[in-house]
C-alpha positions in Angstrom: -34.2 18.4 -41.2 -33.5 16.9 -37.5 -34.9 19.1 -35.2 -32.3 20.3 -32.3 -34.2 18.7 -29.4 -33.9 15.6 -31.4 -30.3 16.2 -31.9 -29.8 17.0 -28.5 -31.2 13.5 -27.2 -29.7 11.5 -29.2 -26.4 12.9 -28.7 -27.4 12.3 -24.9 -28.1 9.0 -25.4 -24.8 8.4 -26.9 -23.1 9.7 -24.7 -24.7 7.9 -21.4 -24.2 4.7 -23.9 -20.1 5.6 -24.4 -19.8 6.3 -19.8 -21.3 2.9 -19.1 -19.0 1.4 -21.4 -16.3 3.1 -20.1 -17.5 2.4 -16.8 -18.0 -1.2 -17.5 -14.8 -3.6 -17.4 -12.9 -2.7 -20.1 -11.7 -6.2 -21.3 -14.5 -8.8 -22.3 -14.3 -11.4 -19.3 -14.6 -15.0 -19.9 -16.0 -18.0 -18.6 -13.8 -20.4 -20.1 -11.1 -21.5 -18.4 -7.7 -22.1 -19.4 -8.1 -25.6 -20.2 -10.7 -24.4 -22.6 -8.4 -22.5 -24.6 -8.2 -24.0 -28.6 -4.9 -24.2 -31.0 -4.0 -26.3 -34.2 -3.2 -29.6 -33.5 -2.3 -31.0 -36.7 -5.9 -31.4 -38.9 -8.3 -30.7 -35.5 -8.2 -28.5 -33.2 -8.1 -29.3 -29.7 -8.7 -27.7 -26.4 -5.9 -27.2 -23.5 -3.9 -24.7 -25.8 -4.1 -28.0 -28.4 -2.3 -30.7 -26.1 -6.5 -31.6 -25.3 -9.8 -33.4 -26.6 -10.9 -32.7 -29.8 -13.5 -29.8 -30.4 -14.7 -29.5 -33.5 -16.7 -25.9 -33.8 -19.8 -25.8 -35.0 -21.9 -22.8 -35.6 -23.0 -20.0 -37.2 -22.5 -16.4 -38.6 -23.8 -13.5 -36.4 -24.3 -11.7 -40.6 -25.8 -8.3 -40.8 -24.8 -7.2 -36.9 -22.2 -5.2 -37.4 -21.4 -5.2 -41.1 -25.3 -4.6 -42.8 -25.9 -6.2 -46.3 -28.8 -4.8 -47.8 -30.7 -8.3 -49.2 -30.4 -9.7 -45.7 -30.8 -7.0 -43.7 -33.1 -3.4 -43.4 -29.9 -1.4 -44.2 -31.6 0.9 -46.4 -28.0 1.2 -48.5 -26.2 -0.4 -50.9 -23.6 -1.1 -48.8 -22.0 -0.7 -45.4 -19.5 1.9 -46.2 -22.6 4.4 -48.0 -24.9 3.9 -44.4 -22.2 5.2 -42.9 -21.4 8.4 -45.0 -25.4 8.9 -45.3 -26.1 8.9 -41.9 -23.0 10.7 -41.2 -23.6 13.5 -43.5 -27.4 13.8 -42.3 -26.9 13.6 -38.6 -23.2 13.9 -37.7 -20.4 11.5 -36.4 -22.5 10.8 -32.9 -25.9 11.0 -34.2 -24.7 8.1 -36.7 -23.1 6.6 -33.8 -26.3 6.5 -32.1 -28.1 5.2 -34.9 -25.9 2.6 -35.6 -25.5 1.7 -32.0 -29.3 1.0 -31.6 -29.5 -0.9 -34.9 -26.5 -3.4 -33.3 -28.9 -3.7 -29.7 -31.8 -5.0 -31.4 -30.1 -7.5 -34.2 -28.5 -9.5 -31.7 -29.7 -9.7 -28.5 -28.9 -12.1 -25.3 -31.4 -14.6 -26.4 -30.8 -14.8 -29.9 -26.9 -16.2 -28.1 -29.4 -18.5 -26.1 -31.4 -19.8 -29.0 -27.9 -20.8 -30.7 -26.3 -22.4 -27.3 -29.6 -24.3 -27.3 -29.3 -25.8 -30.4 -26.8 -27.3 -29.6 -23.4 -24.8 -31.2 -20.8 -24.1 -29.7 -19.3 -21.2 -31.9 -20.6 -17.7 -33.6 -18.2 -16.2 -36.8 -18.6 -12.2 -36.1 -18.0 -10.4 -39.5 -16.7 -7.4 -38.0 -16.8 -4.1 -40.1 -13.2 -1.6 -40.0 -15.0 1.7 -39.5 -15.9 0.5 -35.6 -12.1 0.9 -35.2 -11.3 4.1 -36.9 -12.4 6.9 -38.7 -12.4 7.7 -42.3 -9.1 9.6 -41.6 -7.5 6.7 -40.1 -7.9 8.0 -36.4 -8.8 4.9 -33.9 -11.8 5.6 -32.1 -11.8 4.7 -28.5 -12.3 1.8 -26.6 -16.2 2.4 -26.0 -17.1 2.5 -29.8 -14.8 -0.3 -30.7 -14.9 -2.4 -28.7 -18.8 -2.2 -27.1 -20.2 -4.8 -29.1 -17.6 -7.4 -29.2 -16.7 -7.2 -25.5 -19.9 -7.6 -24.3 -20.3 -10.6 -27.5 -17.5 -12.1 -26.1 -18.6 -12.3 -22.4 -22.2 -13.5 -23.1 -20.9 -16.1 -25.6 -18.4 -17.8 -23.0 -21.2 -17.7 -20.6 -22.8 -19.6 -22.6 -19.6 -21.7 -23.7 -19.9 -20.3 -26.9 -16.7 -20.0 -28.4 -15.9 -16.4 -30.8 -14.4 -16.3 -34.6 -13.1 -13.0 -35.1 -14.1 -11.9 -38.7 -12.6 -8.8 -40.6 -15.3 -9.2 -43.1 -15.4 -5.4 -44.1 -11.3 -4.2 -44.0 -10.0 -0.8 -45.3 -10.5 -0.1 -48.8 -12.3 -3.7 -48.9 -10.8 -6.8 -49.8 -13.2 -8.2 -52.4 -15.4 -6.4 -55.3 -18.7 -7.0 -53.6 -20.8 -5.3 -51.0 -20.3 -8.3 -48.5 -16.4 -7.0 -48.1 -18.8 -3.5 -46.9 -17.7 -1.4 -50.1 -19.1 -2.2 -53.5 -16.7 -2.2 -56.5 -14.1 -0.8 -54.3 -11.6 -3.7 -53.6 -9.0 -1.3 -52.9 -6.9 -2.7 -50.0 -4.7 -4.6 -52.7 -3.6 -1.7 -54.7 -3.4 1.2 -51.4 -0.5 0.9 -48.7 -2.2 2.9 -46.5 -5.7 0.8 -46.2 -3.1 -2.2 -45.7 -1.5 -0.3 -43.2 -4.7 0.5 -41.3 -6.1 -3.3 -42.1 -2.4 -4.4 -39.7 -3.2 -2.1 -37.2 -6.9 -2.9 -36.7 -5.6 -6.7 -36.3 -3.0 -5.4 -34.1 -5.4 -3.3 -31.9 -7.8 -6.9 -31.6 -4.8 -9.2 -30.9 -3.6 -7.0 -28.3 -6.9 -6.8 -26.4 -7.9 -10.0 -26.8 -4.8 -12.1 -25.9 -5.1 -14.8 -23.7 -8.8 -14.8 -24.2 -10.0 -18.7 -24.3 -13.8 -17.7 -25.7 -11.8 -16.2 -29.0 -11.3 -19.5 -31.1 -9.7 -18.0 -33.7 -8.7 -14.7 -35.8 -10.1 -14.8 -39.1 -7.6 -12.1 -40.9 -9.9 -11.4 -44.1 -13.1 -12.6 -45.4 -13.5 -13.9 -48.9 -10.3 -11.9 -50.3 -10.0 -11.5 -53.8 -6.9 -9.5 -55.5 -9.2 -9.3 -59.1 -12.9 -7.6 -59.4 -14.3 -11.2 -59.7 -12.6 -13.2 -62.2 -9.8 -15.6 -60.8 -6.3 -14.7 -59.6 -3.3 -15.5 -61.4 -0.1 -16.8 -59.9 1.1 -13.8 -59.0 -2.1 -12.4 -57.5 -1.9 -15.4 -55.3 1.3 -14.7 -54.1 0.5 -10.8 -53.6 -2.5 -12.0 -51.2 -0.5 -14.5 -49.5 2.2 -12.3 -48.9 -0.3 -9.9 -47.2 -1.8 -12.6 -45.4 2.3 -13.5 -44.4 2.5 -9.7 -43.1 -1.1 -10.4 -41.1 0.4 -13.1 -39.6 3.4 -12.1 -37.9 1.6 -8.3 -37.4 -1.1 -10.5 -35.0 2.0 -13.5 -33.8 3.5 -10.3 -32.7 1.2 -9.3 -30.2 -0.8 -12.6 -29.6 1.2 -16.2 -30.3 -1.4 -18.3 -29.1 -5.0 -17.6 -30.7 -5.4 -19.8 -34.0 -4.9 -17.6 -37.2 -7.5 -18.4 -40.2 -6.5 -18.3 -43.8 -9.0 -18.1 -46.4 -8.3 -20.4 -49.5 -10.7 -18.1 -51.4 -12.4 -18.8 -54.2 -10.6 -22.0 -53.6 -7.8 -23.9 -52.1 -5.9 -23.2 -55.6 -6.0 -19.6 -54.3 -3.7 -19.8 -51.3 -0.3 -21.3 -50.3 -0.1 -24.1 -47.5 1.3 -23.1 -44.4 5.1 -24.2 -44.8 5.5 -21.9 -47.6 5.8 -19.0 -44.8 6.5 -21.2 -41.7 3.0 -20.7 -40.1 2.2 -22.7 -37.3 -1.4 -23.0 -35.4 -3.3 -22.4 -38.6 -6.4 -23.2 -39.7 -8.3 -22.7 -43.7 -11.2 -21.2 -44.5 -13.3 -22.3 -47.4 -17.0 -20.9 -48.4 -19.3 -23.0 -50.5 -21.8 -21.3 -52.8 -23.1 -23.1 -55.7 -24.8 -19.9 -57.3 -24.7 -21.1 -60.9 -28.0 -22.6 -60.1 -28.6 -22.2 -56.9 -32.2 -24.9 -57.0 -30.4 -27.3 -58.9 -30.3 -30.2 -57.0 -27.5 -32.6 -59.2 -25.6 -29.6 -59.8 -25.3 -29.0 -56.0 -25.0 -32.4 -55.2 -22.1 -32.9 -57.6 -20.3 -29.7 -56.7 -21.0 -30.8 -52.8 -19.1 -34.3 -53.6 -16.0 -32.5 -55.3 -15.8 -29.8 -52.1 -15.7 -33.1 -49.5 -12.9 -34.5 -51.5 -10.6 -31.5 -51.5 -11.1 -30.4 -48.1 -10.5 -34.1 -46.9 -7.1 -34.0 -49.5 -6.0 -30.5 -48.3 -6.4 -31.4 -44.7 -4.8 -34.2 -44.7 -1.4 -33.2 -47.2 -1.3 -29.8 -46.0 -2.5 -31.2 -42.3 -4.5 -28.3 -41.1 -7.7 -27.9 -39.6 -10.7 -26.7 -41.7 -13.3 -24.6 -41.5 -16.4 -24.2 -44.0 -16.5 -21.1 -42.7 -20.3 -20.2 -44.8 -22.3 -22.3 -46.8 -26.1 -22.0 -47.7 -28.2 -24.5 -50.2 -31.0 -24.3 -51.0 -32.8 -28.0 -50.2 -32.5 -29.5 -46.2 -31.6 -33.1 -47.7 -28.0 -31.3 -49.2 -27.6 -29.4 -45.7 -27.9 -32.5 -44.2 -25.5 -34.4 -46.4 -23.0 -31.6 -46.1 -22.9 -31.5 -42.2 -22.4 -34.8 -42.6 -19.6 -34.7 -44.5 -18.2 -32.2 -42.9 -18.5 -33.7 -39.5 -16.8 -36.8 -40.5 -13.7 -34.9 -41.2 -14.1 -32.9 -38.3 -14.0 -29.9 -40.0 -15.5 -27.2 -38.3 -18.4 -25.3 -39.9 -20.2 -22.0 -39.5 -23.5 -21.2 -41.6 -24.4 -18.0 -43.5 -26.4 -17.1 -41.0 -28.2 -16.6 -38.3 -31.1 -14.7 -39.2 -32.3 -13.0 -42.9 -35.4 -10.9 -43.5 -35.7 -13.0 -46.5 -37.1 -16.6 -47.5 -35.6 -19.8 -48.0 -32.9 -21.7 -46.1 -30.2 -18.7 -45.6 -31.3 -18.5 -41.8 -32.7 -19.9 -38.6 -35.1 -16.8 -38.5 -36.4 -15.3 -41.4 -39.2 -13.6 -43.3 -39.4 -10.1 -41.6 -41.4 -8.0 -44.2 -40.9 -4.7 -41.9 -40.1 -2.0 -44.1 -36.3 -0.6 -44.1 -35.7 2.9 -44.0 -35.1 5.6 -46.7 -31.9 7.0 -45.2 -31.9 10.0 -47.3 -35.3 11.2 -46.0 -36.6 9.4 -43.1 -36.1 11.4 -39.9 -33.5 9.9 -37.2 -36.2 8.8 -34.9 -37.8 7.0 -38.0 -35.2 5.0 -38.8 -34.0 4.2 -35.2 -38.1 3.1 -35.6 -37.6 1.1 -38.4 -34.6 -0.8 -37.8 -36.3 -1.4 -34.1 -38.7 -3.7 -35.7 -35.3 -6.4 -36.6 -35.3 -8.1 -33.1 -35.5 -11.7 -33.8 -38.7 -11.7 -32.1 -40.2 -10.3 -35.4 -39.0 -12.6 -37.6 -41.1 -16.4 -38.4 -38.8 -19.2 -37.0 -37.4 -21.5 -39.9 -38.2 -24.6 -37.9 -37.4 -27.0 -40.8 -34.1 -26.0 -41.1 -33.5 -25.8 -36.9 -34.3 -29.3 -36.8 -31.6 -30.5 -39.7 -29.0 -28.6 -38.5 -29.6 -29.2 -34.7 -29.4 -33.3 -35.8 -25.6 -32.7 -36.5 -24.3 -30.3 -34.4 -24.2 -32.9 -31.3 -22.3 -35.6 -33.2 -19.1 -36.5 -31.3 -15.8 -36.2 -32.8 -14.6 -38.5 -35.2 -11.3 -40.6 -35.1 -8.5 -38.8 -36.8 -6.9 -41.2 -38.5 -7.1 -43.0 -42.1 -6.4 -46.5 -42.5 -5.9 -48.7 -45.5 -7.7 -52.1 -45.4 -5.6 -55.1 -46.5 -7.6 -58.7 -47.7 -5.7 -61.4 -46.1 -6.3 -63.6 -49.6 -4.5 -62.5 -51.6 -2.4 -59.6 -49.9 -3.1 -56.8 -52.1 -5.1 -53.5 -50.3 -8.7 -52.9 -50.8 -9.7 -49.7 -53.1 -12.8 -47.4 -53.7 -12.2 -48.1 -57.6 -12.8 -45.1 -59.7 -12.7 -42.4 -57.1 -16.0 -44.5 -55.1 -17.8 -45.1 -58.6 -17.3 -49.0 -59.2 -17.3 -51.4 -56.1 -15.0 -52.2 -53.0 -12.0 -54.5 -54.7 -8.6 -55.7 -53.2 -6.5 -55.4 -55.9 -3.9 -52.5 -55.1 -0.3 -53.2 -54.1 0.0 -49.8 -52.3 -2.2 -47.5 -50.8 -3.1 -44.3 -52.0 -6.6 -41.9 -51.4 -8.4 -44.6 -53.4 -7.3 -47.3 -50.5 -7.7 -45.1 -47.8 -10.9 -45.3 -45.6 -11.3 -43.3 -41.5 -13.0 -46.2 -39.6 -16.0 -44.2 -37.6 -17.3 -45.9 -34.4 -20.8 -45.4 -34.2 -22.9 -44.4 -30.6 -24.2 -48.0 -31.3 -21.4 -49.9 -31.1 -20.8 -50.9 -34.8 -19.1 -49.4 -37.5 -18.3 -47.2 -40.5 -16.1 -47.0 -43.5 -15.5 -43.2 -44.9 -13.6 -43.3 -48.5 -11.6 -40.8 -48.8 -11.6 -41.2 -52.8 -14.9 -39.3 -52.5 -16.1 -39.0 -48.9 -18.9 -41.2 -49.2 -19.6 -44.1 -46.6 -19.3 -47.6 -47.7 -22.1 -49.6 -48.0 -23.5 -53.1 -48.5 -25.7 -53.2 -51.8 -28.4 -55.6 -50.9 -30.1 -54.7 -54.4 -27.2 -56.3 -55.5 -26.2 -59.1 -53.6 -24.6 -57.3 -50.8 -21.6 -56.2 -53.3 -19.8 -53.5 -51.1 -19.4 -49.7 -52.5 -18.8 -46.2 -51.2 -21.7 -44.1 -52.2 -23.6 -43.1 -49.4 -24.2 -39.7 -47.6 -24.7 -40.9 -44.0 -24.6 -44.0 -42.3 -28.0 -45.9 -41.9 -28.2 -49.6 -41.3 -26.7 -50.5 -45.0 -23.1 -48.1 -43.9 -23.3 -50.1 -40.3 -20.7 -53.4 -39.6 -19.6 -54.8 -36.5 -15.9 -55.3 -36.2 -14.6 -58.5 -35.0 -10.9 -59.2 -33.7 -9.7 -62.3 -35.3 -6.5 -62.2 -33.4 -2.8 -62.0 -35.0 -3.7 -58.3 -36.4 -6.2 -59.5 -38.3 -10.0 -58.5 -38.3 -13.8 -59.3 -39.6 -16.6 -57.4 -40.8 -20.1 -58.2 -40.4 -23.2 -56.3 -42.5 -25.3 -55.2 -39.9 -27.9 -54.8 -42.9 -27.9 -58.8 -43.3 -25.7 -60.3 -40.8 -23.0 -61.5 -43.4 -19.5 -61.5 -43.0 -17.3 -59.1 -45.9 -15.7 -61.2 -48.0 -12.9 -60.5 -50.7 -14.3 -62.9 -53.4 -11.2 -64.5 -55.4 -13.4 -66.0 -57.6 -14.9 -62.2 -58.9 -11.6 -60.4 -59.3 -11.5 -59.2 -55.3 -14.4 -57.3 -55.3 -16.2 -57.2 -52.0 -19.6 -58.6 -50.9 -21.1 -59.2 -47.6 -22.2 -62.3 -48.2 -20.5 -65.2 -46.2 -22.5 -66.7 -43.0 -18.8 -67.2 -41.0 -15.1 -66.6 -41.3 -14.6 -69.4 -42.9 -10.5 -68.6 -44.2 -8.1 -66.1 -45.6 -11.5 -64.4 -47.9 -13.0 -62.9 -44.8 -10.2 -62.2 -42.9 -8.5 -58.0 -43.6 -5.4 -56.0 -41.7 -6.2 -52.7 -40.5 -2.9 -50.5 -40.7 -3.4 -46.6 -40.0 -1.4 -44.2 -42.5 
């Protein structure tokens, strides 16, 4: 049992904690500036309240601040929603307050923002849990609980030009069957009015304080919701989540038109409705990309990895939205690295899952903290405020490998928007990725479709590279076999590289920076391309560019 004097200081401390909160401004301040401030702007988001320069937003997840999950963090629960009623039934509302409270100050601290503006991001995703808002019996707590955290989140990350997703990861009831949603095997926000009632109010109390604020990039409404207990929805599951999602939407436009709204299309885009089916505007989609089947397996990654680029490129572009891989973790660096890469050339916005894990392997920047969690059923107060002091990130090893692959992509410049189609001047037909990017480069199509479609990429270098968008893969010139063109790279190297010549009269040449030969569209093999002509010498080497 908690001995009074204990009692008594820790209700102390909570209550010094709660004045200079109070005392402190009451709105997170911001360093951005107006012109900083980020909307839809078809399929990329842009600065100036969208009329700006691209920003893509690239990041990670703050996971286990202020939602805990137990294999990533020292919860000492199963869940979220059982700390909560364990320490409240030990210790009382304000001693699990307090506990709480100290467990947020040492997870993430001023430097762990630091370490993240240094690597070169310029966003954090905050899965927010719904019991910082209310109580149990639906009763909003004040200002100085709710808000302490992400106010003073919110100020040090625009210090640091750190822009702020807003995620309800952990909503009433929760909105998916697992204990990431903060309620294991609950999933009970689909099926209760009330927890929807208190989900649009919690939304309502963020989008109200938070209006205007240019360091908030976004409202992310729900995180991975899911209307079944794990199997996929049905049609009309679907359109019961979207219609929720509909009711989010003009709950939030209703106190806050401005800040970009985030849909999740959850377990896939299958499982969500574009925006013109409900008339939103300044939108953007949420995907997550697990492959847990195998999780080690390599081709099975890679191959899933391939299928993900192409239907966030299609979905982007026919729903014309921008995206957001809003978590991801696998486990080799070489498919990180090819999936930033991807992503990137989309400019599709991305967040990690996450920052820091007290676990192994690539799930975050920090990891391996073997410090024991408590046993919240028997450890004293001032044993587990102990314990879960040991979680600074300043006990945890640095994941160096991974830093350096993700810091190699998070500096990369924007991307042109637009696709093009290529047409071969010999023999007028457009050039195609043939097989979805699995046989060569052919001119041979009399319209353009995603198989003729290619986003021409200027390089820092000055040269050039062609993105299919049959399979988002780079082009490149085979020199194993004779130069023959084909999209099935990851990245550009020196093989993905041309230089772009103006020919004049809207025509145009490439050159292989891998051997110095001109592209040519080889009448004599069907219109497949090689680079493998030492001038322009006609109508083979010459293509028009036309954007569509």
């Amino acid at each position: 049992m908690l001995k009074k004097s204990t009692i008594m200081l820790l209700c102390s401390c909570l209550l010094l904690g709660l004045l200079a909160s109070a005392v402190g401004s009451p709105k997170a301040s911001a360093a951005f500036g107006s012109g900083d401030f980020l909307k839809a702007n078809g399929t990329v988001v842009r600065n100036n309240s969208g009329a700006g320069n691209v920003v893509n937003l690239r990041g990670t997840n703050l996971g286990g601040w202020l939602l805990q999950e137990e294999w990533m963090t020292p919860s000492g629960a199963v869940d979220e929603y059982t700390l909560r009623r364990t320490l409240t039934n030990r210790f009382g509302e304000s001693g699990a307050q307090s506990l709480i409270n100290g467990y947020q100050d040492n997870w993430i601290q001023a430097g762990d923002l630091d370490n993240i503006k240094n690597w070169g991001m310029n966003v954090v995703r905050v899965p927010i849990y719904w019991e910082d808002f209310m109580n149990t019996s639906g009763v909003m707590k004040p200002d100085s609980v709710t808000f302490r955290k992400l106010d003073w989140l919110i100020d040090e990350a625009g210090k640091r030009n750190l822009y702020v997703i807003l995620d309800l990861h952990g909503a009433p009831g929760a909105a998916c069957p697992w204990h990431s949603c903060g309620q294991e095997n609950s999933n009970q926000l689909w099926t209760n009015s009330t927890y929807q009632n208190w989900t649009i109010q919690i939304w309502e109390r963020m989008a109200t304080r938070y209006k205007g604020n240019p360091t908030v990039a976004a409202y992310d409404l729900l995180n991975e919701p899911l209307v079944t207990m794990g199997t996929g929805e049905n049609a009309a599951q679907i359109k019961q989540k979207m219609d929720f999602y509909d009711r989010m939407y003009k709950a939030v436009r209703a106190k806050d038109a401005d800040h970009m709204i985030i849909i999740a299309a959850f377990f896939d885009w299958w499982a969500a409705s574009p925006p013109t089916t409900y008339g939103w505007t300044n939108v953007m989609y949420q995907t997550h990309h697990y492959q847990f089947t195998d999780y080690n397996n390599w081709d099975l990654t890679n191959s899933e990895m391939d299928r993900w680029l192409k239907d966030m490129a299609s979905y982007q572009k026919n729903w014309n939205v921008p995206v957001l891989a809003g978590e991801f973790s696998f486990g080799q660096d070489d498919l990180t690295e090819k999936w930033l890469s991807g992503l990137n050339a989309l400019n599709a916005s991305w967040t990690n899952w996450s920052y820091k894990v007290k676990g192994g392997g690539t799930w975050g920047y920090y990891n391996n903290n073997n410090n024991p969690a408590p046993n919240l059923n028997t450890d004293s107060a001032a044993t587990i405020a102990s314990k879960w002091s040991k979680f600074t990130t300043a006990n945890f090893a640095s994941n160096t490998s991974f830093q350096n692959v993700v810091k190699k992509h998070t500096g990369t410049a924007p991307f042109t928007e637009t696709w093009s189609s290529l047409k071969a001047n010999a023999n007028g037909t457009f050039v195609s990725a043939e097989n979805g990017g699995a046989d060569p480069l052919v001119a041979n199509r009399d319209t353009a479709g995603h198989w003729e479609r290619f986003k021409i990429i200027q390089n820092s270098d000055g040269t050039v590279s062609l993105l299919s968008m049959s399979n988002i893969k780079y082009v490149q010139a085979d020199l194993n076999n004779g130069g023959r063109l084909i999209a099935s790279a990851t990245y550009p190297s020196t093989w993905e590289k041309f230089t772009r010549e103006n020919l004049g009269g809207g025509l145009v040449a490439f050159k292989s920076v891998a051997n110095g030969k001109y592209v040519s569209a080889d009448l004599n093999n069907g219109g497949v391309l090689y680079a493998n002509r030492n001038a322009v010498g006609g109508a083979w080497e010459q293509f028009i560019v036309t954007a569509n």
